[in-house]
N, C-alpha and C positions, 0 to 999 in steps of 0.2 A: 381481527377485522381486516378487509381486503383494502386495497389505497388504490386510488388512479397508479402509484408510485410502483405497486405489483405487478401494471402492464408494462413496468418501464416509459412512462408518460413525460416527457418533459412540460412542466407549467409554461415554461419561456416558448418551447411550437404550440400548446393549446392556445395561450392567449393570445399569438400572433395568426390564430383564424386557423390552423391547418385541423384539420378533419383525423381523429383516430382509426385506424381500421385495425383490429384488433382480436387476438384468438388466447383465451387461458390457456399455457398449454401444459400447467403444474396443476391443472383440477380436475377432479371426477367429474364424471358427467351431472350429476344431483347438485353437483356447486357452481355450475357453471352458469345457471341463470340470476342466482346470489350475484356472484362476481360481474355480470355485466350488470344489473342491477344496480349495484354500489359505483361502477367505470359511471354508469349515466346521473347520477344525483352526483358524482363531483365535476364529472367531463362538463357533459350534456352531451351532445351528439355526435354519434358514432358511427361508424358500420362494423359489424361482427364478421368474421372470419371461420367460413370451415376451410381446410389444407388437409384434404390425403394424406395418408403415410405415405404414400409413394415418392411424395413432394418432400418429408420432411420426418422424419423417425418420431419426431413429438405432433405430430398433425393428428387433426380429430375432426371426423364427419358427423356431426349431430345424430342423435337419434330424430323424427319431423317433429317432434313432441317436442322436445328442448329448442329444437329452431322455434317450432311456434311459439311458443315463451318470451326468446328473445326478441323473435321479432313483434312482439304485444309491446313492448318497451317505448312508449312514446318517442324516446330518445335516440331510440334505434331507426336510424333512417336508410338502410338498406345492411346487403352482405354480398360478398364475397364468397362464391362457392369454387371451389377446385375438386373438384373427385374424381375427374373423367369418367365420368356416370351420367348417361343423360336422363337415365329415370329419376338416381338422385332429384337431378336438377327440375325437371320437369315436377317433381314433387312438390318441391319448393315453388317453383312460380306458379301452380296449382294454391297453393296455400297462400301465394302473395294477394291472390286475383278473389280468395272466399273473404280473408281479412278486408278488402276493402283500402287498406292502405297502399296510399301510395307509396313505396319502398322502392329505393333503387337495386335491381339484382345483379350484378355482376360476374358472369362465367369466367371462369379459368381453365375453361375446358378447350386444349389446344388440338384435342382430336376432333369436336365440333364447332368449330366456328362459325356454323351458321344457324346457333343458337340465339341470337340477335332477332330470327323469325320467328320465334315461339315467344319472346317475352324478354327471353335477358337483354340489359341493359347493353352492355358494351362485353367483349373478349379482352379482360386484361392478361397482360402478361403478353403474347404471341405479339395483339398487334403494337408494342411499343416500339420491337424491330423495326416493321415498315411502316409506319404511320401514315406515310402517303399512298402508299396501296393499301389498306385499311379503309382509308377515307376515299380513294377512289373506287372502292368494290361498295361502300355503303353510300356513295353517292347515285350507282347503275341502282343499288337496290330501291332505295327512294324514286327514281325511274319509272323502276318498273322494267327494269332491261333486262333481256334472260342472263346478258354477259354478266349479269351478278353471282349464277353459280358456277359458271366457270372461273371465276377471280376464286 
């Protein structure tokens, strides 16, 4: 049987409020919705993680099938994509937008950063660099100001 203790969870950061974001990366793909399955009846709320090989030797991009899975997971309240794919991606917030749920998506996609106009939530990773050009290119875009694609 799989343990919150499998994703390497500390009890003492869940119950002090911090949010899991998390990727099996010792499971087949056929266990991996078991395994966030069991992470949400002991967590509660999470966000799932795909990571490219490119990113990581043990990274795994969902088949949409197993994404959508996970994300049926009440508990699941958003994910983390990295694959520098934007059809990937765009697959995904296709499928966020039929579910109906509200899900936070978050790219990892450091070659499209202006994936924030399609749907994804926030560019993590790239922009924790410059946070305040970040917040000043997504301030022009709330605007409406073309200097938002040149930033």
């Amino acid at each position: 049987m799989l343990t919150a203790n499998k994703f390497n969870i500390s009890w003492k950061t869940r119950d002090a409020g911090h949010l899991p974001i998390v990727q099996p990366d010792h499971l087949a793909e056929p266990e991996i919705v078991a395994a966030y399955a069991t992470l949400a009846r002991e967590c509660g709320r999470f966000i799932a993680f795909e990571l490219g090989k490119m990113f990581a030797p043990f990274g795994k991009i969902y088949s949409l099938e197993t994404f959508a899975e996970i994300m049926s997971l009440p508990q699941c309240i958003g994910a983390k994509h990295s694959s520098l794919d934007r059809n990937l991606e765009w697959q995904r917030l296709i499928l966020r937008t039929k579910k109906g749920r509200i899900l936070r998506f978050y790219t990892g996609n450091d070659l499209a950063i202006d994936m924030v106009m399609y749907g994804s939530d926030y560019l993590l990773g790239l922009s924790t660099f410059a946070p305040d050009f970040f917040a000043k290119r997504d301030r022009l875009w709330e605007q409406g100001s073309p200097d938002f694609y040149r930033l």
